[in-house]
Each structure stands twice: as C-alpha cells, then as structure tokens.
N, C-alpha and C positions, 0 to 999 in steps of 0.2 A: 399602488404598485406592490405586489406580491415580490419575496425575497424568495431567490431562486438557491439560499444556501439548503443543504442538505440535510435534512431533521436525523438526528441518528437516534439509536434505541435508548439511551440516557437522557434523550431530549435534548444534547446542547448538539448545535447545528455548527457545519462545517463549512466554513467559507467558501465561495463557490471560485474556480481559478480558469483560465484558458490556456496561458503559455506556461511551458514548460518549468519556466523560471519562476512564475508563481507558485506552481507545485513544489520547488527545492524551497521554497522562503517559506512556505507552510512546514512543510516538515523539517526543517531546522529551529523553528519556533517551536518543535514539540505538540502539534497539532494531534498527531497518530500516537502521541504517548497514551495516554487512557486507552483510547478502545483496541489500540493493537498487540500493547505488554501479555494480558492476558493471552493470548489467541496463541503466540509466539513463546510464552512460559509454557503452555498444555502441550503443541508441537514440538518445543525444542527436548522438551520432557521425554516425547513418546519418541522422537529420532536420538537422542543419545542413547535410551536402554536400547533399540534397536541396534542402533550403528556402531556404539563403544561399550556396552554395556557389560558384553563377557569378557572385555581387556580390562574393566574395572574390578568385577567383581572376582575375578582371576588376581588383581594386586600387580597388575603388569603396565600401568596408566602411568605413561612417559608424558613428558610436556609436550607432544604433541597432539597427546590425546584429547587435555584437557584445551587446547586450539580449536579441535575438534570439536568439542562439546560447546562450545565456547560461539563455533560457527552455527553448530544445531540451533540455537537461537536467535542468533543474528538473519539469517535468513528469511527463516518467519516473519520476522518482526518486518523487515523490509518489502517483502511479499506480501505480507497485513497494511502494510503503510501504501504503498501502490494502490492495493484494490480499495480501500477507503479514501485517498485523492482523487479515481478515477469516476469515482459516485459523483465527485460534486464535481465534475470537470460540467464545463460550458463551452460548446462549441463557440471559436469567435467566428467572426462575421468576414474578418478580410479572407478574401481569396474567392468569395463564394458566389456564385450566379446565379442573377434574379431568377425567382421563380417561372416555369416554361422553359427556360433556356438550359436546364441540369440535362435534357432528354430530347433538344436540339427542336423543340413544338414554339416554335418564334413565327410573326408574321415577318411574310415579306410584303 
C-alpha cells in the first residue's frame, strides 16, 4: 500500500490529514516551519519596504509600525502554512455517496 503523504521539494513528506483538527495539530507541531519561514521572510521582506518602509526610513517608526512589520510576516507565514496543509489534505470518506448516485444515475 502506497503512502498517500505529500513528497515536498526537500524530500521529507507531509503527513497527510482530513479534519480540520488534524490540520491545527500539524501545524502546532511545527510541521510548516521549514518549508514556509523562508517563503514568509522573502514576503514579509518585500510588504514591509512597501507598506512601512518610508515611515522607517524617514526615522518616524512608532511601535505601531514595527506591529506592522511584525504582521508583514506573520501573514505570510500563515498563508504559506495553509497552502502547504492543503496539499496533503485527504478527502474523508463520511458524508460521501457511492459511486452513480453523486449525479442521481441509480437503478430503480
């Protein structure tokens, strides 16, 4: 039986999850740390010179800004961790109707 987890590009694979709840227990164990720090460092990089960048470089950077900057990465990171759980997501099985019956083609 073939292992249905998700090969990533470093080679280590991504446990594969269905419920929700799976997905919060992945990602509190740090699963999305490696492959999504990077992704979330490059973007929160390129939205803070964006979005804060002249308040910085101006010497006008109140502690809200650096909140700001602060969220510039957090975002990503969360947004990077989503689409890399979603890869390995496995549809489950409860709810679903035997094959013929999704499009109402059933004998009577």
């Amino acid at each position: 039986m073939r292992s249905r987890a998700l090969l990533t590009a470093s080679g280590r694979r991504c446990p594969p999850w269905s419920k929700p709840g799976d997905a919060v227990r992945l990602f509190a164990r740090g699963i999305t740390v490696r492959p999504c720090v990077p992704v979330a460092a490059v973007v929160g990089c390129v939205l803070s010179a964006i979005n804060e960048g002249a308040r910085i470089a101006a010497g006008q950077a109140r502690w809200l800004t650096w909140v700001q900057v602060g969220l510039n990465f957090v975002v990503p990171f969360l947004v990077a961790s989503y689409g890399y759980l979603t890869a390995a997501r496995v549809p489950g099985q409860r709810g679903r109707l035997p094959a013929g019956q999704e499009t109402g083609d059933h004998e009577m």
